[in-house]
C-alpha positions in Angstrom: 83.7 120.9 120.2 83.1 119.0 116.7 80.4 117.3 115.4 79.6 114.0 114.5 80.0 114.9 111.1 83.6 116.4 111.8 84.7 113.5 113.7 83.6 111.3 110.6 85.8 113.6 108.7 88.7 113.5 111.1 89.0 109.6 111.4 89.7 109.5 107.5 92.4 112.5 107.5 95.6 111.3 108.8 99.1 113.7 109.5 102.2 112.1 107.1 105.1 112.2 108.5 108.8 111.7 106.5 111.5 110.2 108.0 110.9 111.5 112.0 109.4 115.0 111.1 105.7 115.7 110.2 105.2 116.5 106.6 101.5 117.1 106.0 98.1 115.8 105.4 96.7 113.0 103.7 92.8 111.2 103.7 91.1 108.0 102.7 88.9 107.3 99.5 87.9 103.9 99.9 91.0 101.8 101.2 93.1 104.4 99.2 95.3 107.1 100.3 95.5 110.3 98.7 97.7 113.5 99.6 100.2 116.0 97.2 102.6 114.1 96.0 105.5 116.9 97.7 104.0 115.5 101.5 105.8 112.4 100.5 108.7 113.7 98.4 110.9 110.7 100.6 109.1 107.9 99.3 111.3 105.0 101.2 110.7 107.1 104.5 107.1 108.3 104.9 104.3 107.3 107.0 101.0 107.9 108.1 99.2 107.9 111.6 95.9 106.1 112.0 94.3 105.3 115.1 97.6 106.0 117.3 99.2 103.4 114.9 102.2 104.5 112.7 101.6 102.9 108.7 104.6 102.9 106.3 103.7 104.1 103.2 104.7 101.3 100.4 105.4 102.7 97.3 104.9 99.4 95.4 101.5 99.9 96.3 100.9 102.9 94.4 98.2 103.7 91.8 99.6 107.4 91.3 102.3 109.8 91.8 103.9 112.2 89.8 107.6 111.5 89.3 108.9 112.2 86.1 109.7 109.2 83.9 108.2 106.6 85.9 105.8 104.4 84.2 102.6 105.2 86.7 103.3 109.3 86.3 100.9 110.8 83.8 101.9 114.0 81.1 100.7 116.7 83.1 101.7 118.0 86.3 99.0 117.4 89.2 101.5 117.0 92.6 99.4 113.8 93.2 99.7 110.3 95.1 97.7 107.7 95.7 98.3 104.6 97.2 96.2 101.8 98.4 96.5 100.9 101.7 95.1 97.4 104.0 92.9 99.5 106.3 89.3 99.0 105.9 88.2 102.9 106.1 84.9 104.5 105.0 86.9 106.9 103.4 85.3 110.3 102.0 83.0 111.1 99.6 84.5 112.6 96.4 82.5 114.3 94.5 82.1 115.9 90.4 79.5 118.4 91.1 80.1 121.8 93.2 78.6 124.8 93.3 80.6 127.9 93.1 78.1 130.0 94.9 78.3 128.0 98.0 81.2 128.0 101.0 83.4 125.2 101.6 85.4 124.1 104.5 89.0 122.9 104.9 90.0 120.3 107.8 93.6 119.1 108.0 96.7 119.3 110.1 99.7 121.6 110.8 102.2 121.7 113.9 102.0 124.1 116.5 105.7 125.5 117.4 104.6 126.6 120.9 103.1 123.4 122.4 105.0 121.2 119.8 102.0 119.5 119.0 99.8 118.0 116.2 96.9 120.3 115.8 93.7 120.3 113.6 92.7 123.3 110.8 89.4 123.5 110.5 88.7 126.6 108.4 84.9 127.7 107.5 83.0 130.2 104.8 85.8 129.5 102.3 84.6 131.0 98.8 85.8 129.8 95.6 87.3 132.8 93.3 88.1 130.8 90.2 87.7 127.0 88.5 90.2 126.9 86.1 91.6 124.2 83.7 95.4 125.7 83.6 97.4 127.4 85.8 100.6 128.4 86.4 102.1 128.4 90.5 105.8 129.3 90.9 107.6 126.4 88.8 104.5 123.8 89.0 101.6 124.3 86.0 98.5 122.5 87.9 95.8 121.3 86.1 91.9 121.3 86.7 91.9 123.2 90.3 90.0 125.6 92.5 91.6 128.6 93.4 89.5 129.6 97.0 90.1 132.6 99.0 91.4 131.1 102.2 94.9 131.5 104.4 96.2 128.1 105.0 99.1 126.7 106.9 102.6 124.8 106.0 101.5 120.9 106.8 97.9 121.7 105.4 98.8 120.3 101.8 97.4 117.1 100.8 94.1 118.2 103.0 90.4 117.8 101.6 88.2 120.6 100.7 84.8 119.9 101.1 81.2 121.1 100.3 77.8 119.8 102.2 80.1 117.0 103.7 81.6 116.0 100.5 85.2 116.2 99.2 85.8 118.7 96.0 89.4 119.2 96.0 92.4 118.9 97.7 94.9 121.4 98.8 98.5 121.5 96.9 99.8 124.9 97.3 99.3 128.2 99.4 100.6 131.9 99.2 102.4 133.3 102.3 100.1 135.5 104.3 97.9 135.9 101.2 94.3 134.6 101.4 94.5 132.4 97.9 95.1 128.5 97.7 94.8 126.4 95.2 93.3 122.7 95.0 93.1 119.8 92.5 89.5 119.4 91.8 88.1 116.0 92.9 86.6 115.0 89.3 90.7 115.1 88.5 91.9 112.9 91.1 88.5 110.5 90.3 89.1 110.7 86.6 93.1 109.7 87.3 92.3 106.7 89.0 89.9 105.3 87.2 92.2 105.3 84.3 94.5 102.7 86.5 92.1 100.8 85.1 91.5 99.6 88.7 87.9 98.4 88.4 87.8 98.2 92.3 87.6 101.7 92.6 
């Protein structure tokens, strides 16, 4: 049983899929698109599913991604993309402000080997155990992120964090079996795309 508030949440967070195969998780801000940039490593090939309707992602309508040497990547490393999309979506509420001292809770999706199925994460009372501005995760540095105290799943990346029904962050990478993920903090991925210069958003 979910919510209303949860369905809200569910109608703008969409699976990605590469190629044939399901890749990860991805949500609306706006009529944008945002997931980690690794969810849709096969730019030419991924998609998204919206309202039982499969949408190609187009990579000439990208704002941001983080491929070395092209002309919309910035210096640092963030494992970030956003694209705009022509769906008109409510999209999620991104958000500056959090407080440390306060839970969160993760939605998002992963695929269950035994009924071969899309399911939905929904994990509660997550704690946040550090705020940094620099960190180092096997061969990625990340920039501006959350470390929480949670055990996520392989398709979870790209998935919103939120806090009183707003998004803070957004997952990019996970320890096996170890309760510690870490998640670009919303003011990043706000501050990025405002300096598209994209006065629309």
């Amino acid at each position: 049983f979910l919510v209303y508030s949860h369905m809200k949440y569910l109608r703008n967070i969409v699976p990605i899929y590469m190629k044939e195969d399901f890749s990860g998780t991805g949500f609306f801000y706006k009529s944008l698109l945002i997931t980690a940039n690794h969810v849709v490593a096969d730019k030419l090939h991924s998609y998204f599913l919206f309202e039982g309707n499969l949408y190609n992602i187009d990579i000439n309508e990208c704002i941001l991604l983080d491929t070395p040497g092209n002309i919309q990547s910035t210096s640092e490393k963030h494992d970030l993309f956003v694209c705009k999309t022509s769906l008109k979506c409510e999209g999620l509420n991104l958000i500056s402000e959090y407080d440390k001292t306060q839970t969160c809770e993760y939605f998002g999706y992963s695929f269950n080997e035994d009924s071969k199925k899309l399911v939905v994460d929904s994990v509660k009372n997550i704690h946040i155990t550090h705020d940094f501005s620099y960190n180092d995760f096997q061969t990625t540095k990340f920039r501006n992120c959350l470390t929480c105290q949670c055990v996520l799943r392989p398709g979870n990346s790209g998935g919103p964090i939120f806090q009183n029904d707003n998004v803070i962050g957004m997952l990019v990478s996970g320890y096996n079996e170890v309760a510690k993920c870490t998640f670009i903090k919303a003011s990043y991925i706000l501050k990025l795309i405002n300096l598209t210069n994209n006065s629309e958003y």
